[in-house]
TORFIRO-277357 format. One record per residue (C-alpha): x, z, y. Coordinates in steps of 0.25 Angstrom, whole numbers, padded with zeros to 4 digits, always signed. Layout:
N
XZY;...
This chain:
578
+0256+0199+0214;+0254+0204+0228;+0241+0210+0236;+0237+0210+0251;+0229+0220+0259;+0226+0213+0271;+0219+0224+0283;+0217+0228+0296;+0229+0234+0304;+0225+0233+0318;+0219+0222+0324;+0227+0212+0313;+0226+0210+0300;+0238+0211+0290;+0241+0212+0274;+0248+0220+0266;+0255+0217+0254;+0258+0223+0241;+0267+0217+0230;+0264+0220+0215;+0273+0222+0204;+0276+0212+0192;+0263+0211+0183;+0267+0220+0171;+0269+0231+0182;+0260+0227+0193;+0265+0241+0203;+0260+0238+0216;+0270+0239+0228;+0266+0245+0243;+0260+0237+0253;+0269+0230+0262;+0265+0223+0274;+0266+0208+0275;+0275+0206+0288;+0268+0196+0300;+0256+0193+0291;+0242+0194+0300;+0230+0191+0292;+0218+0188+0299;+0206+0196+0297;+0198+0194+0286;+0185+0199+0291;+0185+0188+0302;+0186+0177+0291;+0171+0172+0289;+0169+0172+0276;+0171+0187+0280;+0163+0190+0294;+0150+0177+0287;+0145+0187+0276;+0149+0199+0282;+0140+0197+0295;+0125+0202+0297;+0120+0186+0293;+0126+0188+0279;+0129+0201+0277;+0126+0203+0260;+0124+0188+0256;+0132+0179+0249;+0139+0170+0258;+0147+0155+0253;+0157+0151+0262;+0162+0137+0265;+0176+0129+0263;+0186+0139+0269;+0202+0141+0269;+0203+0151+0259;+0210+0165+0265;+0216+0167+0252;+0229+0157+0259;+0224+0164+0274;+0241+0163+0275;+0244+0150+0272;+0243+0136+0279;+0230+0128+0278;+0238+0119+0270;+0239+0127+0260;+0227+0135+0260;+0214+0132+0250;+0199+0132+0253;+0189+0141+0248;+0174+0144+0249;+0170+0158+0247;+0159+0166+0245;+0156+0180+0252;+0147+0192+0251;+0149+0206+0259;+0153+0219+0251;+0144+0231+0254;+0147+0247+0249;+0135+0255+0242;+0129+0257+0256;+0129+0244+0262;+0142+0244+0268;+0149+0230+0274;+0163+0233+0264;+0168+0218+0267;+0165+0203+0261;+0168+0198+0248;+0174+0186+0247;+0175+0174+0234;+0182+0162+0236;+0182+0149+0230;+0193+0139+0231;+0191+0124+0235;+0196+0120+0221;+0187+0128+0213;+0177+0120+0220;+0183+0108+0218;+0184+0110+0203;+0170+0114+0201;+0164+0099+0205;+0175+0093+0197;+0170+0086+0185;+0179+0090+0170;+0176+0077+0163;+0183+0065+0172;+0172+0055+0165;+0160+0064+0173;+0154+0053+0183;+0149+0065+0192;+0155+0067+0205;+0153+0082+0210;+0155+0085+0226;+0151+0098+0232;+0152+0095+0249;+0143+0099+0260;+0130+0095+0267;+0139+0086+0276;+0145+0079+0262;+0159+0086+0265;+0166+0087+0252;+0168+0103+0248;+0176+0100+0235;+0187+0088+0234;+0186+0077+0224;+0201+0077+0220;+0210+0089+0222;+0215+0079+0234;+0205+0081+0244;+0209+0089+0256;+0199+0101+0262;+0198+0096+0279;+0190+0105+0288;+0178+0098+0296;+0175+0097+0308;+0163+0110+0308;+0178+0119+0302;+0172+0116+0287;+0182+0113+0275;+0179+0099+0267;+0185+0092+0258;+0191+0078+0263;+0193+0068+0251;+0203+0059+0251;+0197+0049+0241;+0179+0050+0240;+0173+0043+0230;+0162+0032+0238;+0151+0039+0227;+0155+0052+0234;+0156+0048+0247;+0142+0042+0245;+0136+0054+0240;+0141+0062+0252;+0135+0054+0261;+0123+0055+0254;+0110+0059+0263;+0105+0065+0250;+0115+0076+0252;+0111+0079+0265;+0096+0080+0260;+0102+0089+0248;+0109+0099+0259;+0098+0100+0267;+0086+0102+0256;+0094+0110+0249;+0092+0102+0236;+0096+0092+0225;+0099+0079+0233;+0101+0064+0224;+0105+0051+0228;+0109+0038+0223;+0119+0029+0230;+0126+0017+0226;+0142+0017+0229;+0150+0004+0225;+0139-0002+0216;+0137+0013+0209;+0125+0021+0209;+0128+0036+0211;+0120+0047+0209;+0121+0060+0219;+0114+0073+0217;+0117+0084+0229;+0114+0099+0225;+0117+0111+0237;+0122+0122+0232;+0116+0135+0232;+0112+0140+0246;+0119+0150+0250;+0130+0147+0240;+0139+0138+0247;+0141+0132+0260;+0129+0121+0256;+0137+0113+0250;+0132+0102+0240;+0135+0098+0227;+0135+0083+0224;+0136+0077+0210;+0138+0061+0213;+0137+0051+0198;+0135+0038+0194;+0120+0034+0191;+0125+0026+0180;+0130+0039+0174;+0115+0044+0172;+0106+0032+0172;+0115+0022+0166;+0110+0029+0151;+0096+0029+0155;+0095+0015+0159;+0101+0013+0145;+0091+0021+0140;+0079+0013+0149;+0086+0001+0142;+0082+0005+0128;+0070+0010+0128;+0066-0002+0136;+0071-0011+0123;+0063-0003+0115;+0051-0002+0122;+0052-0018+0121;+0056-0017+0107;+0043-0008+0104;+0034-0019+0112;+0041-0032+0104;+0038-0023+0091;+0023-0021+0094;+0022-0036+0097;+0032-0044+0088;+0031-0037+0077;+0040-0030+0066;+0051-0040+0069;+0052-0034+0083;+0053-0021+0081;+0065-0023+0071;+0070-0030+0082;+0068-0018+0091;+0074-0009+0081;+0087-0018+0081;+0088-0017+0095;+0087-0002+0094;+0097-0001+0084;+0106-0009+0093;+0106+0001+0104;+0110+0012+0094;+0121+0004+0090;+0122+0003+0105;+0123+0017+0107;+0131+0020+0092;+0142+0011+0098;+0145+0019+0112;+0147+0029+0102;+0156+0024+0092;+0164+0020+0106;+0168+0036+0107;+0160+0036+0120;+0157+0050+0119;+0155+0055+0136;+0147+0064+0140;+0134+0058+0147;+0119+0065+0152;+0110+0067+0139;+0100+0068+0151;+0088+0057+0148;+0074+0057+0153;+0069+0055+0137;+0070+0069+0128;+0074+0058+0118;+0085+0050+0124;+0090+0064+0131;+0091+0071+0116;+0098+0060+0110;+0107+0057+0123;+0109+0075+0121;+0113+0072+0105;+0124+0061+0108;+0131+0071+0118;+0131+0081+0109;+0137+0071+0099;+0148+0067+0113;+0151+0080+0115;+0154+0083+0103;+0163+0071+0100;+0171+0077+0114;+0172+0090+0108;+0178+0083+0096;+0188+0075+0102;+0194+0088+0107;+0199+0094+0095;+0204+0080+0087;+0208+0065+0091;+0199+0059+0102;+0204+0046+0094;+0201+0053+0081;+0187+0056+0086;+0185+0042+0090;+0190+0035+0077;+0181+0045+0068;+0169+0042+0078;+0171+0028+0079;+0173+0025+0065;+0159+0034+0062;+0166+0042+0050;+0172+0058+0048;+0186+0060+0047;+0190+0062+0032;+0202+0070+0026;+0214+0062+0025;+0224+0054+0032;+0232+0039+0035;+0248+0039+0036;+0249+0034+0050;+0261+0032+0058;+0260+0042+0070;+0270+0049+0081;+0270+0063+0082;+0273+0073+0093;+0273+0089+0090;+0275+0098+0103;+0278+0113+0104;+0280+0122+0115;+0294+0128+0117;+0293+0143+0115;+0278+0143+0114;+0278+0157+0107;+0285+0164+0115;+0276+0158+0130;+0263+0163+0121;+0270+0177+0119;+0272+0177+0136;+0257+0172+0141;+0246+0178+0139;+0235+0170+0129;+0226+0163+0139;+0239+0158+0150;+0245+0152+0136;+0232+0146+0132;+0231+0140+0147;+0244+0135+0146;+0245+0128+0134;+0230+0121+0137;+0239+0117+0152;+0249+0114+0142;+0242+0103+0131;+0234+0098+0142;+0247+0092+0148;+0251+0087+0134;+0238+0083+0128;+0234+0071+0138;+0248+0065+0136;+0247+0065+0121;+0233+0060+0121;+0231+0052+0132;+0242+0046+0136;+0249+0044+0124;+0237+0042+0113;+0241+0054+0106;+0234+0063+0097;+0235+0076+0096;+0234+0080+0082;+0234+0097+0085;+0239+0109+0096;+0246+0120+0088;+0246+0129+0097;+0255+0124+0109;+0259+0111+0099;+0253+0097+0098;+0253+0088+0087;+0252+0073+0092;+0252+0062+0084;+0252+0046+0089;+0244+0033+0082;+0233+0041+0075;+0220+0041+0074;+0223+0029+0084;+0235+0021+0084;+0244+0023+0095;+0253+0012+0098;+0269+0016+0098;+0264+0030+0095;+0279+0034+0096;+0282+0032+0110;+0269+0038+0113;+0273+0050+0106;+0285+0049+0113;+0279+0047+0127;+0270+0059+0123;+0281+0068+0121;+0288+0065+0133;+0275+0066+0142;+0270+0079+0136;+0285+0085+0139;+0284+0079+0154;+0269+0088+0154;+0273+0099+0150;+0287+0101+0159;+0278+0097+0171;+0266+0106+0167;+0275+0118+0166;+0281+0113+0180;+0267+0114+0185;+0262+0124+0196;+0251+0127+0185;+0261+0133+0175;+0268+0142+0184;+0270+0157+0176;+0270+0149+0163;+0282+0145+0152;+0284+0132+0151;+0279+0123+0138;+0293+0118+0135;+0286+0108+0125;+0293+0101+0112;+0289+0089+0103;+0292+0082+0090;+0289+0069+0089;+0288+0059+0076;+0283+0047+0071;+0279+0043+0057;+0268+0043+0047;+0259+0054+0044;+0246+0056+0038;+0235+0057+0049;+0221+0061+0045;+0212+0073+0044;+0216+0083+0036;+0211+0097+0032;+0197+0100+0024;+0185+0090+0023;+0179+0098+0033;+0189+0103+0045;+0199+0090+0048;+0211+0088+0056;+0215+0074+0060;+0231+0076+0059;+0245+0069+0055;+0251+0076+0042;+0264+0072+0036;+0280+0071+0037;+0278+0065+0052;+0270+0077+0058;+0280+0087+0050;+0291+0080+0056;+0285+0078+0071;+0283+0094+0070;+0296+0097+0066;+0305+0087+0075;+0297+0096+0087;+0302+0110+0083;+0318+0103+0082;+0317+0104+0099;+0319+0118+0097;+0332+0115+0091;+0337+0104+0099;+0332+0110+0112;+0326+0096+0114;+0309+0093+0118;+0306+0081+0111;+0313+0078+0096;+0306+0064+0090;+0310+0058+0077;+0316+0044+0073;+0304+0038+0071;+0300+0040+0086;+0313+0038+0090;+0313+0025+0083;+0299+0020+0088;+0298+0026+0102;+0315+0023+0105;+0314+0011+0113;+0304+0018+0125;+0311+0034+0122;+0324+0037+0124;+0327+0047+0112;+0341+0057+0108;+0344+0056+0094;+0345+0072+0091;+0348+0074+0077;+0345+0072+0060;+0338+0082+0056;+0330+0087+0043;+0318+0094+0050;+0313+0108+0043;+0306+0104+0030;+0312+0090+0028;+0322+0084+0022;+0325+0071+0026;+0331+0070+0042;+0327+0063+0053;+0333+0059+0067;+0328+0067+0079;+0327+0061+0093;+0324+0068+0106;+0315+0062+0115;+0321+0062+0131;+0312+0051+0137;+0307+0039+0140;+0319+0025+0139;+0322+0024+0153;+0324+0039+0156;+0338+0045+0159;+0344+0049+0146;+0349+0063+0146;+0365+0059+0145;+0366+0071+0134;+0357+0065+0125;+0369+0052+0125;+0378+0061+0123;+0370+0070+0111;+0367+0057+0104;+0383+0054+0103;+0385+0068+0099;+0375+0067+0089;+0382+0054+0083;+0395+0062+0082;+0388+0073+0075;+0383+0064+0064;+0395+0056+0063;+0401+0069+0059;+0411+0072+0072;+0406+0085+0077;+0417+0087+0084;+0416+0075+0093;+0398+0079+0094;+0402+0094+0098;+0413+0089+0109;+0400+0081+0116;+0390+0091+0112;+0397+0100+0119;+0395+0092+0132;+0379+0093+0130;+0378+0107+0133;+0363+0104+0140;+0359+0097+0129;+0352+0107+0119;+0353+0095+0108;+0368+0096+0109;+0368+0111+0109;+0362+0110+0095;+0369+0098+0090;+0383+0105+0095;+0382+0117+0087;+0379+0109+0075;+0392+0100+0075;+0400+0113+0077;+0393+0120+0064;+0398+0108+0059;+0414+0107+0065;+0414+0119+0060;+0407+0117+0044;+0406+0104+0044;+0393+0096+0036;+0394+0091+0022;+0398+0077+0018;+0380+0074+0017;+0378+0079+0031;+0370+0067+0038;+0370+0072+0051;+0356+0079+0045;+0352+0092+0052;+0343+0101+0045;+0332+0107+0054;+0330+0122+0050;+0318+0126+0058;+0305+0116+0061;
C-alpha cells in the first residue's frame, strides 16, 4: 500500500510518496519525493474551477463523460472514463475549504442498463439529446470524442431497433419538454415500442433514458384476451337466440380455451410476463399464475429442472421410494479445502467457491445433461440418465469430468483469482445401478441415487489422494466410455468398507490426445507387479520418478522384494482410508 500527497511547491505542482508496511504491521515510512513527477494543478481542472466559481458556488453540480484523473499519468489508452458529481466544502463560517469530488466509472454505467435475465426483450440505452450513446451495448464498443470535445460511445455493431429509436423525433420532443416521450416504429417487419424519460434536471448532463421493446411483447396477450371475450360475447348472443343447445355449445368452446391455456402450462412455459391488464379480473388472474411461475423458478433452483418438469408434467406429487436405474456417477472434492477455509476470511471463501461452482455447474448441467444431485460444502454429487435419460451417460460423465478440470485450471489462472489458492479439484467417477427416488420423510423429500454405485463413485474420488492422480473412474466407465477416452489402468483395489475389488483407471483425455509416455510405461510395470516380478516392476518404476502413480506403486513392490505376498495374493490392494 502506498499514499500520495500531491501540493504546491513553487509555481509546480509535485507528489510525495509514502510507502506502508505489510498489512499485519501497517508502520508508515517517511515521505520521499517522486523524482521528475510534475502533476498539473488540480484546482485548474473543471470539475474543480465549475462548482467552485460564483455561478455555482454551494449547488450540486453532474459532470459530463470525462477521462478520469484517477490514471492522470498514464496513456489515453489506457485510461477509463468517468462522470462525476461535485459539491463545494465550507468551514462553520462559510469558508471556501475546496471541492468534493464522486466519481462514477463508465462500467458501472454500462452495468446499470443491462438487463440480468438474457429472455428480457427490453432494450435499455441511456444517450443524449443528440441520440449519442452514453453507455455501450457490449463491452466492445469504443468511448470517441466528438466534434463539441464530448466523450461518446461509438458502436461497432447497433441493432436497426436502436438505431430507429435514436433517430426518433420523439426524443428530441422528450429533451426539449422535459418529459416522457413514446413512439411506435416498424423495423424489418417488427413493431417497436419506444418510451424516452430525461433524467432528473440538474442531475446529469440531460441525458435521456430509452427503453426500446417489441409491441408484441405487451399487446400480443391483450389481442388474445380481445379474442376471447369476443367469442363469448358471441357465445352469450347465440345462447339468447338458439337456445340451450347453444349455450352448451358456448360452454364447450370455453372449456377448450382453458385446455388451451392448461396445455401452455403443462409445456413448462413458466417466463415471466406483465400481469398488467386493463380488466381488474383479467389482471388478478394474470397476477395469480405469476405467482404460480415464480414460484416454480424458485423451485427449480433447489432440485432438478428436469425433475420439476417430469412432476409438473405428469400432474402428480413426488412420493417416497425409488427405481434401480442405470446411472454414471461423478463425486468432486477440493484438494486441501480445510486448510484454504483456515487462510481466508468467510466472505472471500464464500465468493470464491460461488466463482468456483459457477465455472463447474453450466458444464454438468448444460452441456453435458447432468444433474446435480447435492453441494456438500465445496463437493458436487452428479449423476447421468435420471430423472431424464441421457444417451451414453458414461462418456458424458467422462467429458464432464475433463471439462470441469479444464474450468477450474483456467479460473484459478484468471486475472480475477489473483491473491487466492487454487481449487486443485479431484473426481470419482462410476457407473452402475442405484436406487433413484425421493427419500427422507413424507413431508421433506430429496430426489437422490442410494446404493453400492454411489458409495463406490465416492470412494474411487478420495483414492486421488493416494495416487497423486485427479480423475480415478471405474471399470464400468472404462469399459463403456473406452473407445472415445483414453484411460491408464492404475490398480486392484478393495475400496474402504468392501470386500470385493475392482480395477481402477485414471482418466488422461480425450482418444486422439498425446498420451503421457509414463503412463505406457506404468501400465507395463503394473503387469509385472501382478505377474508377481517385482523386481523387474521396480527397475522400470524407478525410471518414473514424475509420475506420482509410480512413486506409490514403487514402494509397494519393494514392501514386497522384501516380505513377499502370500500364495492367495491377487494382485488385490486393500484401501485403508476412504
Amino acid at each position: 500500500f502506498w499514499s500520495r500527497h500531491v501540493h504546491a511547491e513553487g509555481a509546480i505542482f509535485v507528489a510525495d510518496r509514502r510507502d506502508f508496511g505489510p498489512v499485519e504491521h501497517f508502520s508508515a515510512q517517511p515521505l520521499v519525493r517522486e523524482a521528475d513527477l510534475q502533476l498539473p494543478d488540480p484546482t485548474l481542472h473543471p470539475t474543480f474551477t465549475t462548482p467552485a466559481g460564483e455561478t455555482f458556488f454551494g449547488r450540486l453540480l453532474w459532470s459530463d463523460l470525462h477521462w478520469s484523473q484517477l490514471d492522470a499519468e498514464l496513456p489515453e489508452a489506457r485510461r477509463r472514463v468517468e462522470v462525476s458529481v461535485q459539491q463545494v466544502l465550507t468551514d462553520s463560517a462559510a469558508k471556501f475549504v475546496g471541492v468534493l469530488r464522486v466519481g462514477l466509472l463508465t462500467r458501472q454505467l454500462d452495468r446499470a442498463v443491462q438487463l440480468d435475465s438474457t429472455a428480457d426483450p427490453h432494450r435499455i440505452v441511456l444517450c443524449d439529446a443528440a441520440g449519442r450513446l452514453v453507455t455501450r451495448g457490449v463491452p466492445g464498443d469504443r468511448l470517441v470524442e466528438t466534434d463539441d470535445g464530448e466523450l461518446r460511445i461509438d458502436p461497432a455493431v447497433l441493432p436497426p431497433q436502436l438505431t430507429a429509436a435514436l433517430a426518433d423525433p420523439a426524443l428530441r420532443r422528450s429533451a426539449t419538454m422535459g418529459r416522457t416521450g413514446s413512439s411506435l416504429a416498424r423495423v424489418q417487419g417488427e413493431d417497436f415500442l419506444t418510451t424516452f424519460q430525461p433524467l432528473p434536471a440538474g442531475q446529469t448532463q440531460e441525458w435521456i433514458v430509452g427503453v426500446i421493446v417489441p409491441r408484441a411483447f405487451y399487446f400480443g396477450p391483450l389481442e388474445a384476451v380481445r379474442h376471447r371475450l369476443l367469442v363469448i360475447s358471441a357465445g352469450i348472443i347465440i345462447a339468447l337466440v338458439g337456445g340451450g343447445g347453444l349455450i352448451l355449445r358456448s360452454v364447450r368452446r370455453a372449456q377448450a380455451q382453458i385446455s388451451a391455456e392448461a396445455g401452455k402450462m403443462k409445456a413448462f412455459d413458466f417466463t415471466p410476463a406483465s400481469p398488467d391488464a386493463p380488466f381488474r379480473d383479467v389482471a388478478a388472474v394474470l397476477s395469480s399464475l405469476e405467482l404460480a411461475k415464480t414460484a416454480m423458478r424458485a423451485m427449480s433452483k433447489y432440485v432438478p429442472v428436469d425433475l420439476v418438469r417430469r412432476l409438473y408434467r405428469e400432474g402428480r406429487e413426488p412420493q417416497p421410494g425409488g427405481t434401480a436405474t442405470e446411472i454414471s456417477l461423478m463425486f468432486t472434492d477440493i484438494a486441501g479445502f480445510t486448510t484454504i477455509t483456515e487462510a481466508l476470511p468467510p466472505a472471500r471463501l464464500a465468493e470464491a467457491l460461488e466463482r468456483y461452482l459457477d465455472a463447474l455447474a453450466p458444464i454438468i448441467q448444460r452441456e453435458t445433461g447432468g444433474t446435480i444431485d447435492k453441494y456438500i460444502g465445496d463437493a458436487i454429487m452428479t449423476f447421468w440418465n435420471a430423472p431424464e435419460p441421457v444417451p451414453e451417460h458414461a462418456r458424458m460423465a467422462c467429458r464432464a469430468a475433463l471439462r470441469c478440470r479444464a474450468a477450474g485450471d483456467a479460473l484459478a489462472a484468471g486475472l480475477e483469482w489473483a491473491g487466492l489458492p487454487p481449487f486443485a479439484t479431484r473426481f470419482g467417477l462410476h457407473c452402475g445401478t442405484a436406487l433413484v427416488g425421493h427419500f427422507g420423510a413424507t413431508d421433506r423429500l430429496n430426489y437422490t441415487a442410494i446404493g453400492d454405485a454411489v458409495n463406490l463413485a465416492s470412494r474411487l474420488e478420495g483414492l486421488n489422494k493416494l495416487y497423486g492422480t485427479t480423475i480415478i473412474a471405474s471399470e464400468a466407465i472404462a469399459t463403456v466410455a473406452g473407445a472415445a477416452f483414453d484411460f491408464r489402468l492404475l490398480d486392484v483395489v478393495a475400496v474402504k468398507g468392501k470386500q470385493h475389488a475392482v480395477r481402477i483407471y485414471e482418466l488422461l483425455g480425450e482418444q486422439g490426445t498425446t498420451r503421457p509416455a509414463s503412463a505406457t510405461a506404468y501400465e507395463k510395470a503394473f503387469a509385472l507387479y501382478l505377474a508377481r516380478d517385482f523386481a523387474a516392476a521396480s527397475a522400470l518404476l524407478e525410471t518414473l520418478a514424475d509420475d506420482p502413480p509410480s512413486g506409490v506403486l514403487l514402494a509397494r513392490c519393494r514392501d514386497f522384494l522384501r516380505e513377499p505376498p502370500g500364495a492367495a495374493w491377487d494382485g488385490t490392494h486393500i484401501a485403508a482410508e476412504k
